[in-house]
Every structure is written in C-alpha cells, then in structure tokens.
C-alpha positions in Angstrom: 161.5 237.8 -0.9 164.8 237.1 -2.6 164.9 235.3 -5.9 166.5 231.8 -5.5 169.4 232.5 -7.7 169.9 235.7 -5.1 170.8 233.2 -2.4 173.9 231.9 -1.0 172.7 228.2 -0.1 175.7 226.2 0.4 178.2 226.0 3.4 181.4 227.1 0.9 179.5 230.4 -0.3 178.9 231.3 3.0 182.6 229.9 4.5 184.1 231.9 1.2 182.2 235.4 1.8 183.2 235.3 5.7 186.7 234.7 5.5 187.5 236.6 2.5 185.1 239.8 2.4 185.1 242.8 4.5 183.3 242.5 8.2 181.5 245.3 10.0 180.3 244.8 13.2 177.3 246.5 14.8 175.3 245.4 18.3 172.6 244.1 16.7 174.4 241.9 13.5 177.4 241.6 11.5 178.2 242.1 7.9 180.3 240.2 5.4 180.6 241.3 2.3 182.6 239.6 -0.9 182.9 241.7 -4.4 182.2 239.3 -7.2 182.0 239.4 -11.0 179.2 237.1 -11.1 175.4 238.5 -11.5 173.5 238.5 -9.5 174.0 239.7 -5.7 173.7 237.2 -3.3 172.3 237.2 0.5 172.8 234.5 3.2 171.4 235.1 7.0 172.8 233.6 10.0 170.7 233.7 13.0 171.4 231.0 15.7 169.6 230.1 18.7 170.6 232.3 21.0 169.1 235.0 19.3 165.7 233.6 20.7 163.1 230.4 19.8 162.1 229.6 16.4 159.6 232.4 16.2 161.9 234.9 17.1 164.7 233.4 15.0 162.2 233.4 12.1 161.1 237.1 12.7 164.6 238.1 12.2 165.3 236.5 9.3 162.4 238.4 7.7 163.0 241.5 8.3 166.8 241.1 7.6 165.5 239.2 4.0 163.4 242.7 3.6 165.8 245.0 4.6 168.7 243.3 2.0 166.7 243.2 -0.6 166.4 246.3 -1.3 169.8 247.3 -0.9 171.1 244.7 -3.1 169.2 246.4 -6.5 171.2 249.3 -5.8 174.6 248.6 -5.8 176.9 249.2 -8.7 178.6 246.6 -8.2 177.9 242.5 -7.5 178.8 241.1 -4.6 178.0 238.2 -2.0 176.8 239.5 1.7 176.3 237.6 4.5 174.5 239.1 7.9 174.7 237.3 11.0 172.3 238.0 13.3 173.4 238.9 17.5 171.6 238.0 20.4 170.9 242.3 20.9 168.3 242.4 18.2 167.4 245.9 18.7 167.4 248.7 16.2 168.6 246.1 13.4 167.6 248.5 10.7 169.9 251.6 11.7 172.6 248.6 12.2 172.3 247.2 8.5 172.3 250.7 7.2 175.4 251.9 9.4 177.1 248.3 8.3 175.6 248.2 4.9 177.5 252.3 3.8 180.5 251.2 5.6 181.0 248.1 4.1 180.0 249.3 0.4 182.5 252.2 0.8 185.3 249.8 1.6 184.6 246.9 -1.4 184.2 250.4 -3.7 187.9 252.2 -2.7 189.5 248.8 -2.5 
C-alpha cells in the first residue's frame, strides 16, 4: 500500500507528469515518469473502463500499487510516475519492469 503522501491525487500532478516526463510504452501499460526535487516519490494509476468492469479495473490497480511500490524505495533519485493501464492486461509485470529500467535510465542520463 502506498503512503498517502506517496500519491499523486490531483488532476495537475497527473496532467504535469504526463506531458512533461518521459513515456514508455509497453502492450500491457504505459509509463510516465517526471524527476523531481521534492521527497517523496509519487505514484498515480490510470485504468479506465475498457480495461474491464470494476473488479477487473480494481484488480489491476492492485497489483500495479504492489508492483510500484517497491520500485519506488529504490531509486536514487525522486520522481513522480504515472502508469496507465491498456486494455491487453497480460504479463503487466515483465511490462512495468521493461518500462520501469527504460524509463529510469533516461531521467538518470538526462
């Protein structure tokens, strides 16, 4: 479970990362990530309807919540990530760690 001040919770955190971060793209979900100075990281999950009903949706969103916070603690650096989830759930895992390197390795050179 992430820590309430871990969360991006309003519609200009999330707006901000997305348009001014790096974005990977995988089949499963997409990653937007934002270097910032201010502790601590920050997560925000995006998983619309047409990824499936509530349950579904709601599945997702756990396992994505899981799987980012752990990563987050090991980062050297802060930053603000947003994952979107696609309607091709499958293999999300492999995705966020294939997104995840790629994306750190970018914010890190840049």
């Amino acid at each position: 479970m992430l820590a309430r001040a871990a969360r991006l919770r309003t519609a200009e955190e999330f707006r901000t990362t997305m348009r001014r971060g790096v974005r990977c793209g995988r089949p499963s979900l997409v990653l937007h990530m934002l270097r910032t100075d201010n502790p601590p990281s920050r997560a925000g999950f995006v998983v619309s309807k047409a990824v499936g009903n509530a349950v579904t949706r709601n599945r997702v969103k756990r396992q994505l919540r899981h799987l980012v916070a752990a990563r987050l603690a090991h980062v050297p650096f802060e930053l603000d990530v947003v994952v979107r989830a696609l309607p091709h759930t499958g293999g999300v895992a492999a995705d966020l760690d294939s997104a995840w390197t790629a994306a750190t390795e970018r914010l890190a050179s840049s």
